[in-house]
C-alpha positions as CSV (number, residue, x, y, z in Angstrom):
1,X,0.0,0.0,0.0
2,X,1.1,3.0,-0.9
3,X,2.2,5.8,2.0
4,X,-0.3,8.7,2.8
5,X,1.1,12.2,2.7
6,X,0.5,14.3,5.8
7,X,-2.0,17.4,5.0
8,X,-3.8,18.7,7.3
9,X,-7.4,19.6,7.0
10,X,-7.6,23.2,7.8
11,X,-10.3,24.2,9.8
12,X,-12.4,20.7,10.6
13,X,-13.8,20.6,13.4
14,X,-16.1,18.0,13.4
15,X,-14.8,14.9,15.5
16,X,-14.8,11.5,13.0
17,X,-15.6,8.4,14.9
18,X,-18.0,5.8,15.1
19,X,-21.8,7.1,14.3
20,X,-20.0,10.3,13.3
21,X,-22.5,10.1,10.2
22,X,-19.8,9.8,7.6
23,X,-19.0,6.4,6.0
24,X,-15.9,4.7,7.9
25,X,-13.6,3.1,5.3
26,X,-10.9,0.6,6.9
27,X,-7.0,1.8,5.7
28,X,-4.1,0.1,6.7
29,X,-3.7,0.8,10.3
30,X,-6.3,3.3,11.0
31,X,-10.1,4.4,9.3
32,X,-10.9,6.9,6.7
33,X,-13.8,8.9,6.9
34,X,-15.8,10.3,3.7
35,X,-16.1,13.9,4.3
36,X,-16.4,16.8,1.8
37,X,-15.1,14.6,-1.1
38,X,-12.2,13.9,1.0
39,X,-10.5,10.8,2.9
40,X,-10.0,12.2,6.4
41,X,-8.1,10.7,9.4
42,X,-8.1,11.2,12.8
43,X,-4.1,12.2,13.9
44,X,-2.9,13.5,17.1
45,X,-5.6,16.6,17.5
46,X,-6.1,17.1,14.2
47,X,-7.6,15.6,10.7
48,X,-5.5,15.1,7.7
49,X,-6.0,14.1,4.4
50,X,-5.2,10.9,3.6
51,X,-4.1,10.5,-0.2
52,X,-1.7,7.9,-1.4
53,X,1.5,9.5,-2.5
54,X,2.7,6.5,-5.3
55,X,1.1,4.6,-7.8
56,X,0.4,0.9,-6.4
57,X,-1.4,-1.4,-8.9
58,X,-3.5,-4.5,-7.3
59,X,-2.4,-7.3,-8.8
60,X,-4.4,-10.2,-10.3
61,X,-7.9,-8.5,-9.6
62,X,-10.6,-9.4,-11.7
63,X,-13.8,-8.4,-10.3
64,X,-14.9,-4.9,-11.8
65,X,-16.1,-2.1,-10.0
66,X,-19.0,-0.8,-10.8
67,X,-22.6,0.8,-9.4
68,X,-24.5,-2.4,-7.6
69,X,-21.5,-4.5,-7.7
70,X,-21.7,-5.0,-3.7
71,X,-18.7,-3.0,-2.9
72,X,-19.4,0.3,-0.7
73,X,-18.6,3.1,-3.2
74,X,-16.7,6.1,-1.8
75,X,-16.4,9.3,-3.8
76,X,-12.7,10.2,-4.2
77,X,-11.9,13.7,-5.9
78,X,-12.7,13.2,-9.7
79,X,-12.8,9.5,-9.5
80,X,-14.9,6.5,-7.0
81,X,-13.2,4.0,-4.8
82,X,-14.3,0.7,-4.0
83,X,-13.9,-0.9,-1.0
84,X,-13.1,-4.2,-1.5
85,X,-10.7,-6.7,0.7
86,X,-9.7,-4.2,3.0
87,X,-8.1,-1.6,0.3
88,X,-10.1,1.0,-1.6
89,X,-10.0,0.4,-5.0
90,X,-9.7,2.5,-7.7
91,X,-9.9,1.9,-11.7
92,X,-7.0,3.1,-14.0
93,X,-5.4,2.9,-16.8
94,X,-7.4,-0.4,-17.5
95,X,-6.6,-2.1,-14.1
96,X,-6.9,-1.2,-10.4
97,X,-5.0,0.8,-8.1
98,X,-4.6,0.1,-4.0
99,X,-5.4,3.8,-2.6
């Protein structure tokens, strides 16, 4: 998986957590949360964006993405992640990337 850069969301104040209302998305070693079109994570007293910083292909994945394919869609910038397996998934190129 690729490593997450360290932005900080300026000025969010709203505490993510469980029954926050936003859509928890398991990452790595911590939880996403859908907010404003971004990924955000709780760190130390403050939320940052969490973005992938390299491009990581997922290897050997058939299944395609797609509205009703039973993965929870999560809108991501210009694009939608899938969360599938524990990764969000996201198509390129003609294949699928780990974000």
């Amino acid at each position: 998986m690729a490593t997450a850069t360290h932005t900080t969301h300026q000025g969010h104040t709203h505490q993510h957590g469980a029954g926050c209302g936003h859509v928890a998305v398991p990452h790595g070693d911590h939880v996403d949360y859908v907010h404003d079109g971004c990924l955000h994570r709780a760190h130390e007293d403050h939320v940052d964006e969490c973005e992938p910083t390299a491009h990581t292909e997922h290897q050997n994945h058939p299944h395609q993405h797609q509205e009703g394919c039973g993965h929870v869609a999560v809108p991501h910038g210009d694009h939608m992640d899938y969360v599938h397996d524990g990764h969000r998934h996201a198509e390129h190129n003609g294949h699928w990337d780990d974000h």
